[in-house]
N, C-alpha and C positions, 0 to 999 in steps of 0.2 A: 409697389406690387405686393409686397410681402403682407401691409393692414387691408388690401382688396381681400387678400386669401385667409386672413384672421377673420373677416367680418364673415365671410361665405359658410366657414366651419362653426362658429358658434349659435346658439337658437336666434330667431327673428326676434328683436326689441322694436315695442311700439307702447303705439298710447291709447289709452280708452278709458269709457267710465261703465262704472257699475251701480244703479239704480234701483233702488228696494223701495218696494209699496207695501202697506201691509192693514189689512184691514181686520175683521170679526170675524171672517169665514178663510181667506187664505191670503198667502205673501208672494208677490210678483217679484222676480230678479230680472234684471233685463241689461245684455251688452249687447255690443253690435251685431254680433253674429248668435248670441245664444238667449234664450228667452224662457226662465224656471217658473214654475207656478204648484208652488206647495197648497192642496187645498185640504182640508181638515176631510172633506168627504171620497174623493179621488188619488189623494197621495199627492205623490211629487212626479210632476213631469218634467224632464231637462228636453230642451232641441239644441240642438246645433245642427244649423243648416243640413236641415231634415235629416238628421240622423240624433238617436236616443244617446243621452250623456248623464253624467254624474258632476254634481256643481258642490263644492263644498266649501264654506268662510269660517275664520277663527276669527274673532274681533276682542279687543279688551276695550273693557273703559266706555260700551255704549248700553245706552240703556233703549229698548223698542216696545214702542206701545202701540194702540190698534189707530189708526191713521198716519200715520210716520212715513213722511215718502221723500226720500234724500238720492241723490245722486254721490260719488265718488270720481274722484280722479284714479285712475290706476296706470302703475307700469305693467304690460304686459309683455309678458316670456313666451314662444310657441314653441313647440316641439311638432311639427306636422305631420311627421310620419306616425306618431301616434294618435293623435288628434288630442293632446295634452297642450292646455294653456294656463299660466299661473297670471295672477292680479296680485299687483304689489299696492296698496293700498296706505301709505306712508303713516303714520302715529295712530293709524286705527286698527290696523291687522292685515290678513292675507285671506284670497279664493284662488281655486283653483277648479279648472274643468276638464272632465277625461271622458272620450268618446268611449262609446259601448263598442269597444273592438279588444280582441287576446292579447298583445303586445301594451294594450293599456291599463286593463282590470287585473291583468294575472299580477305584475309589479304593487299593486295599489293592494290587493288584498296582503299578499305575501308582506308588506311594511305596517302591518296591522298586528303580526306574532311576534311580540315583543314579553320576557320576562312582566313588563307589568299590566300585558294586556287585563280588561276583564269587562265588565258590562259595555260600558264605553263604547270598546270597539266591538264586541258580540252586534251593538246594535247599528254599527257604523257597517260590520260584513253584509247584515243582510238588507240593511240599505241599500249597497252595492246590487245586490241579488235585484231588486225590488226595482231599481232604474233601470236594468238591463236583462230585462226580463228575456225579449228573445236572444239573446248573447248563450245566458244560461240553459233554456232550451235545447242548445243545438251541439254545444263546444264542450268535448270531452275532459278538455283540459285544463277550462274554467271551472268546472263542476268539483275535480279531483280539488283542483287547489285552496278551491272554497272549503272542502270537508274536512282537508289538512290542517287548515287555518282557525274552521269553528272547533274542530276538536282540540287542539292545543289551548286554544283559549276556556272553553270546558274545565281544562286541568288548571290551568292558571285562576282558574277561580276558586277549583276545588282543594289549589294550594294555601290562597290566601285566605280561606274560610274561619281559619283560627275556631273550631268548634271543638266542645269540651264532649269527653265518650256518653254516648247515651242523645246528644242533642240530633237538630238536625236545622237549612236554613234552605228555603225556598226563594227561587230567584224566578221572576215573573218578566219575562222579553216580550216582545210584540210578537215573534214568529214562533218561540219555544218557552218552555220554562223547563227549570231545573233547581232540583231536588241531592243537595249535598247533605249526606248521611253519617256520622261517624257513629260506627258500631261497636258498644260498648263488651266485655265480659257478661254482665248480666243479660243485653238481648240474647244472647246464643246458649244462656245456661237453661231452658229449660227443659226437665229430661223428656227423653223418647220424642224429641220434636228435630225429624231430618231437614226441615226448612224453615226459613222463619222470612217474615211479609214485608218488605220495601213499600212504603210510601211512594205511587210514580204520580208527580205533580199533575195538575190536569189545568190544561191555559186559559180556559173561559170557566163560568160556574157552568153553564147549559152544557160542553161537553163531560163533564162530572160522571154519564155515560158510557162515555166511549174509552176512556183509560182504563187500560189491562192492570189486572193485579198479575205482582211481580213477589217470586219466593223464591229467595237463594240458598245453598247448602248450607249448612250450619257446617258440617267437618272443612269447606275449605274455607269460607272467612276465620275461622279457628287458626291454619296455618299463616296467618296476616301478623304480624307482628301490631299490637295495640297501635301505638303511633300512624302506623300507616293501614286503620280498616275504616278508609273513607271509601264509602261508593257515592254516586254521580245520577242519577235517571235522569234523563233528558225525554220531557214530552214534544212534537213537532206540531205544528199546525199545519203547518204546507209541507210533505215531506219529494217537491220537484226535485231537489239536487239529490236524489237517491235512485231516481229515474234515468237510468244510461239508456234503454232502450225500451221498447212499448209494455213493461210490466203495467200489471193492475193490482195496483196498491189498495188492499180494500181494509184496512184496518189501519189503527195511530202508529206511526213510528217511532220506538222506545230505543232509546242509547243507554245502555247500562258501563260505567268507565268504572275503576277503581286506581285510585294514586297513584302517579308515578308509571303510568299508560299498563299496571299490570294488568295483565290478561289472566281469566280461569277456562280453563282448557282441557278438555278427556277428564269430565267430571264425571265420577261413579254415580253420583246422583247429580242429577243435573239440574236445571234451571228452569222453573217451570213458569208460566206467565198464559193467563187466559187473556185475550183477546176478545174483543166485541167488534162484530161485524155485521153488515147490512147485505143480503145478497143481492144482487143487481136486477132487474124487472124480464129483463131479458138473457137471464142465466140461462143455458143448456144443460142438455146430462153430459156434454163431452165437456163440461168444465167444474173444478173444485178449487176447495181452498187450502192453501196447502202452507205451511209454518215455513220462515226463508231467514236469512240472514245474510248481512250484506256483507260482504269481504271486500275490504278494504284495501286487498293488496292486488286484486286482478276485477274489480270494480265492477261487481255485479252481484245479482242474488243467489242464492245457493240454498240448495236444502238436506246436504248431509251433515250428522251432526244432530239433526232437527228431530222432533218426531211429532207427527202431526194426530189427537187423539178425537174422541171424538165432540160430533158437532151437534151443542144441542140450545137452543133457543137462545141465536146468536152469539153463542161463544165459543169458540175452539180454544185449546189446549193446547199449549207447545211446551215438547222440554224438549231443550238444547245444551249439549256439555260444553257449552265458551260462551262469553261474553261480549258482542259485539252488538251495532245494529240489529233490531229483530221486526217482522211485521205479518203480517199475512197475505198472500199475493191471491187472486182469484188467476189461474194457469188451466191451460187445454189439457184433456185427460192425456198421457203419457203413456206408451206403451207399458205393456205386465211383463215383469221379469220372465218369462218363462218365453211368451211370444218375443220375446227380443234375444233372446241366446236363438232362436228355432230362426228365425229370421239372417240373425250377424251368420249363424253358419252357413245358410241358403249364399247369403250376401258373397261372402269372403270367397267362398267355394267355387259359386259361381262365377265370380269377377274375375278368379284365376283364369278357370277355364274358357271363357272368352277370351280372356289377354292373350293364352294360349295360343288359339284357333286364329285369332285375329294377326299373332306376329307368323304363323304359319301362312296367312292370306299375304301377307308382306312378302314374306321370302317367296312366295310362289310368283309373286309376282316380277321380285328382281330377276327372279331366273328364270323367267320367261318373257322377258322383253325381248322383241324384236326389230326389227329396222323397220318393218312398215306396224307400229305400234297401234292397239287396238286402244280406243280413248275410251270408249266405256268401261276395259278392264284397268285402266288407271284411275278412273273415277271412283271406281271398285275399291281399290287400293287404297287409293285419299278417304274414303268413309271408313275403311277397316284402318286405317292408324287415328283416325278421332277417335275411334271406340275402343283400340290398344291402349292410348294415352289416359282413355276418361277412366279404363277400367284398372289402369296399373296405378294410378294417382289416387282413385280410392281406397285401393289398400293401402295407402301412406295416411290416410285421414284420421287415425286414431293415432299412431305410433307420431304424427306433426303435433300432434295438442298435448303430446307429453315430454317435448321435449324443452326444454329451459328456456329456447331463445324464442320471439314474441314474430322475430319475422319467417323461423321457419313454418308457422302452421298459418301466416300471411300467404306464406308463398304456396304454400301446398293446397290453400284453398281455392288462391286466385288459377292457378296449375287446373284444377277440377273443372270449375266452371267456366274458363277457356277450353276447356274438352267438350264439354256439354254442350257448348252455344257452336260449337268446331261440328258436333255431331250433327246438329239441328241443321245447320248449312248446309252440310255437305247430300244432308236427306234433300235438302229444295233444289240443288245442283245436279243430283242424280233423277229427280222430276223433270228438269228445263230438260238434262240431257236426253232423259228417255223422248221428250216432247220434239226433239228436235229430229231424231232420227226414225220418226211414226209420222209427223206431223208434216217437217218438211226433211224428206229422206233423199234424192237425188242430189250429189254435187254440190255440196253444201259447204259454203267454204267461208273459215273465220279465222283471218291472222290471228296468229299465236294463242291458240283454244285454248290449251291445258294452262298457259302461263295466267290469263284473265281469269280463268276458274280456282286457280289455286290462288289468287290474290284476292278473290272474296269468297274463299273457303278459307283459309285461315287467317286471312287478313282484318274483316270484321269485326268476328270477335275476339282478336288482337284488339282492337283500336276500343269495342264495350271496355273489355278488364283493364285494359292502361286508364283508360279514364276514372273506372269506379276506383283504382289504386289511388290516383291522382288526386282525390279528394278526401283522402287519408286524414288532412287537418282541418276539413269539415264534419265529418265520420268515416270512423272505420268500418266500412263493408264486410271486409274479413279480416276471419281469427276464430278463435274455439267459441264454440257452442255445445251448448250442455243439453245433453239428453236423460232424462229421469223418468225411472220407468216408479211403475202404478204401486206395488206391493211393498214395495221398499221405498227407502231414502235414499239409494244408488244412484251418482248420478255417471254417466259417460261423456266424455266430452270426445270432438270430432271438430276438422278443420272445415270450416265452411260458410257460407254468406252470414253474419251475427244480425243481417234486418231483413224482419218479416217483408216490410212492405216492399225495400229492394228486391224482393225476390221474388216476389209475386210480379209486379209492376213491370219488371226487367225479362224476366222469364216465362212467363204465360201469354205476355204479349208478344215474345216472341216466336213461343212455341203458336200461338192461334195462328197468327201470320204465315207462319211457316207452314201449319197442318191445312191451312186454308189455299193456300198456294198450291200446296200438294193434290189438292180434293179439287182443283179448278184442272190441272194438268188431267186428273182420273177420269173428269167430264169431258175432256177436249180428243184424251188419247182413245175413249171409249167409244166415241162418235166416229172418229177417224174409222176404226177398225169395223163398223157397221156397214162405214158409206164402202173400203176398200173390197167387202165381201160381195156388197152388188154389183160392184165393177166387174168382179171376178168371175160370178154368175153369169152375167149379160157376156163377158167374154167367150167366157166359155163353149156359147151357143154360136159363135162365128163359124166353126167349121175346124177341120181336122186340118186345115195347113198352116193357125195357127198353136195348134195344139200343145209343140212342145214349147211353143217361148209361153203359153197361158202354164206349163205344169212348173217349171222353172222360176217364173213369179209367184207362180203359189206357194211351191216351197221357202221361197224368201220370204212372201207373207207371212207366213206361218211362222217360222224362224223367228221372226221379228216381232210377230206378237205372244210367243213363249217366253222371247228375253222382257219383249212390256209388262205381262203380267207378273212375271218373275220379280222386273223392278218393283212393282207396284205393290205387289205382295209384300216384300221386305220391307217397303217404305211405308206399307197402314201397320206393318206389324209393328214396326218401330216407334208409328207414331202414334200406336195406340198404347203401347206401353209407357212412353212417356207419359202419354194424356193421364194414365192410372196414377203414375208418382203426383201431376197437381191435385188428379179428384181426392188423392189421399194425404193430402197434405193438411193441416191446420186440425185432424179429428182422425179418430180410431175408425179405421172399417178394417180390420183383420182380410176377410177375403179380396179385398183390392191390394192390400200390401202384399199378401201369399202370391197371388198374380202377378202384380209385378216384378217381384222377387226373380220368383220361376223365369217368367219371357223375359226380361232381362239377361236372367244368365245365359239362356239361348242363342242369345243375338250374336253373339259370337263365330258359334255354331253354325248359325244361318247364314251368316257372311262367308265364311270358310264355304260352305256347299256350295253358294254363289259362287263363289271365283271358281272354285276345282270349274263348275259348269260354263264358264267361261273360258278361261283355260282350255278345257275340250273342246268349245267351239272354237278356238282361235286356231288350235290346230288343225283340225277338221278342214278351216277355209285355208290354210295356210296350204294342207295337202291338195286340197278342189283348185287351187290357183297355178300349184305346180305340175297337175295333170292338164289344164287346159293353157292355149297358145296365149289366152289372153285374159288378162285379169278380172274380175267382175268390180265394177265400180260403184260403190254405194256408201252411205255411210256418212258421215261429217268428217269434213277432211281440213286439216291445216298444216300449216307451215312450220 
């Protein structure tokens, strides 16, 4: 029993062969289940049973020339949870193959940062990159360990460069090249010269173009100790792994490293580096290009620090006081310092003063429940706590993005648009409801009403934000987002959805659906209230001994179509204020943001006046029911 339970715990051992063709244009590998085809004009494609892999052989002792087509015997190793199989290949060497999945690639790179990493493996990483290409695309964590990985080996080159002061040695990769510099006493001595020119390699002769000239301080390589004033420029060709989310990368991405990972940082004179850039065919005036650098430690672009000068026959100017990644991003015009303080105050101010109004709609409501409870004025209630929650949660939206830990401004974002999607529901809930008591108003009877209403009023978008959480190790949907306004390099960050197209795709679709929902109920309750007027008419002309039960309906009429258009009022208001946040979304129009701003802050306000006018009517009927012997029956009624 005991070698049953050895055999079950250790990887699967089996047998196969490994098969190499190899001609004048490309080399076939082929095993049972996997099939490689390196071609001189395509690259390298690996399968494994339809999914993308990485195949790799060490051989001694063979010599391959163009017709060569041999078979192998191999022992094969599996690892299946990873989709890792190794080929033992006995007196001629070893392959191995690793599926394009994170528990596979992250390990395989990370065994690549070894003291004596250096070309080798530089071209062995982006090999990696290169087979798993959609891997790289999508997985935040593959991207990160990649950049950990090529930059350590960067220094491992530029340790083993062994270059004498004054030289310099260009190292030419398929996807990068780099430029190790050792800067002597005489480059930096010449007088009245505060920068002096880096050589930054350029990968093909034809892009010869497009590489930025690079000029660093003179007074802080000066504080370098001789030994250690090696600098690094790395040029990119594909600069994907610098792309966490949908930037537009429109100029060469340059790495500037100096020895020993030191950084130059709060340069008095700082870093300057022109850029050549192409403007897109279909550029806007709401967009510019703006000087970024990539930070390394919360993985993404940034532009304080930067300064962005100007733009003149394709090349911009950046100086920057640190040393890191740099490039030039084509970005949506960004609020003006000035309109964004006039704004956050509008914002902040207001949002109090709703959360205010709205926890006063609360307590009016607990203290005034009744035993025979009014279900429109709890629906009431349910819309004014989405708009308490969505309004108290964004004032935690700045104060979440500065505090240290990474899941509270997770939480505080996911917190907001659980409010939002909470607020949009409960407006198409307060449409059904209005629809139900205009539409069909006698005796109307639905087990457990408020219980099914409140499980897809906040149940919903419960189940949206659990899910977009849930795919946290696909992408993170939230977390801080940086807001950088126009006149400055300031940037603000705030907790809240970090992808555009999530937020568009998720939120506008649901917001149409919703407004459109709404706008079907405005057509159904507005016809209603036509046809109930001729009835009332035609009534009317019966005669004087129906007289009082026709003034008694009227007044219910009437009643009933003040609360409709009252709902209906609150509900376009609502939803045309939201409708303002998408038209203003993606580009500057100041007077849509002003507007919304303002009726925003209102809504509060306007909810709070709803309930008081409810409230009064509920007493009103509560009083009319205890003057008469017998109840007036109307309404939606449940159990």
């Amino acid at each position: 029993m005991v070698p049953l339970l050895l055999i079950l715990l250790v990887p699967e051992l089996l047998a196969d062969q490994v098969c190499f063709n190899i001609s004048d244009s490309d080399m076939n590998i082929n095993t049972t289940t996997i099939n490689i085809t390196d071609s001189r004009l395509g690259g390298v494609t690996c399968m494994k049973d339809r999914f993308h892999c990485i195949f790799q052989c060490e051989f001694s002792n063979m010599t391959w020339f163009s017709g060569s087509s041999i078979c192998f015997n191999a022992r094969v190793t599996r690892i299946p949870e990873r989709l890792t199989t190794f080929y033992s290949i006995e007196a001629y060497g070893n392959c191995s193959s690793y599926g394009c999945m994170e528990d596979a690639i992250v390990p395989l790179m990370e065994s690549l940062n070894r003291k004596s990493s250096d070309k080798g493996e530089l071209n062995e990483l982006f090999f990696i990159r290169q087979s798993c290409r959609q891997l790289f695309s999508s997985n935040h964590r593959v991207k990160k360990t990649f950049i950990n990985v090529e930059r350590r080996i960067i220094h491992n080159i530029m340790e083993t460069s062994n270059l004498m002061p004054g030289t310099s040695m260009i190292y030419n990769l398929k996807d990068l090249s780099l430029n190790v510099v050792n800067i002597s006493e005489t480059d930096l001595s010449p007088a009245g010269t505060d920068l002096i020119p880096i050589e930054a390699p350029q990968l093909l002769a034809e892009n010869g173009s497009t590489v930025p000239e690079i000029l660093l301080p003179v007074y802080a390589l000066r504080d370098i100790p001789q030994e250690e004033r090696i600098v690094g420029l790395v040029s990119y060709m594909q600069p994907s792994q610098f792309q966490f989310e949908q930037e537009v990368i429109s100029s060469m991405v340059i790495r500037i490293e100096l020895l020993n990972e030191r950084r130059l940082h709060d340069l008095t004179t700082p870093v300057q580096m022109i850029f050549r850039v192409t403007a897109p065919r279909d550029m806007d005036n709401d967009s510019r290009f703006q000087c970024c650098y990539f930070d390394e430690h919360d993985w993404g672009w940034k532009s304080d620090g930067c300064e962005t000068l100007d733009y003149r026959e394709s090349n911009i100017t950046c100086n920057c006081k640190h040393t890191t990644p740099f490039s030039v991003l084509l970005i949506k015009q960004p609020i003006a310092e000035a309109h964004w303080k006039i704004l956050s105050y509008i914002s902040y101010i207001g949002c109090g003063l709703s959360a205010f109004f709205t926890a006063l709609s609360l307590l009016m409501y607990v203290f005034s429940r009744k035993h025979q409870m009014d279900y429109s004025f709890a629906i009431h209630a349910s819309l004014s706590g989405a708009l308490f929650l969505l309004n108290s949660t964004f004032l935690l939206t700045e104060w979440g993005s500065r505090v240290g830990l990474d899941w509270v401004c997770v939480f505080v974002a996911a917190v907001l648009h659980y409010s939002l999607l909470c607020c949009f529901t409960w407006m198409a809930i307060e449409a059904l409801h209005l629809y139900l008591l205009l539409i069909k108003v006698f005796n109307t009877y639905y087990k457990h009403y408020l219980v099914k209403l409140s499980l897809v009023g906040w149940g919903i978008p419960g189940v949206i934000v659990t899910v977009s959480l849930g795919m946290k190790d696909f992408k993170q949907f939230y977390g801080v987002t940086q807001m950088t306004m126009t006149d400055t390099n300031q940037t603000n960050a705030i907790c809240w959805i970090t992808d555009d197209s999530f937020f568009y795709s998720l939120n506008l679709v649901y917001f149409i659906f919703i407004f459109v929902f709404n706008s079907g109920i405005l057509v159904a309750v507005a016809s209603r209230i036509c046809k109930m007027k001729q009835v009332f008419r035609s009534t009317s002309k019966l005669g004087t001994e129906t007289q009082g039960k026709t003034w008694k309906d009227s007044k219910r009429f009437s009643d009933s179509c003040k609360s409709g258009l009252t709902v209906l009022g609150l509900t376009c208001l609502m939803g045309t204020t939201w409708g303002l946040a998408f038209l203003g979304s993606g580009y500057v129009n100041y007077p849509v943001l002003y507007l919304f701003c303002i009726l925003n802050s209102a809504q509060g306000f306007f909810i709070f006046i709803w309930v008081c006018q409810s409230a009064r009517k509920q007493r009103r009927r509560d009083m009319e029911e205890r003057m008469t012997s017998t109840p007036t029956s109307s309404g939606i009624k449940s159990d």
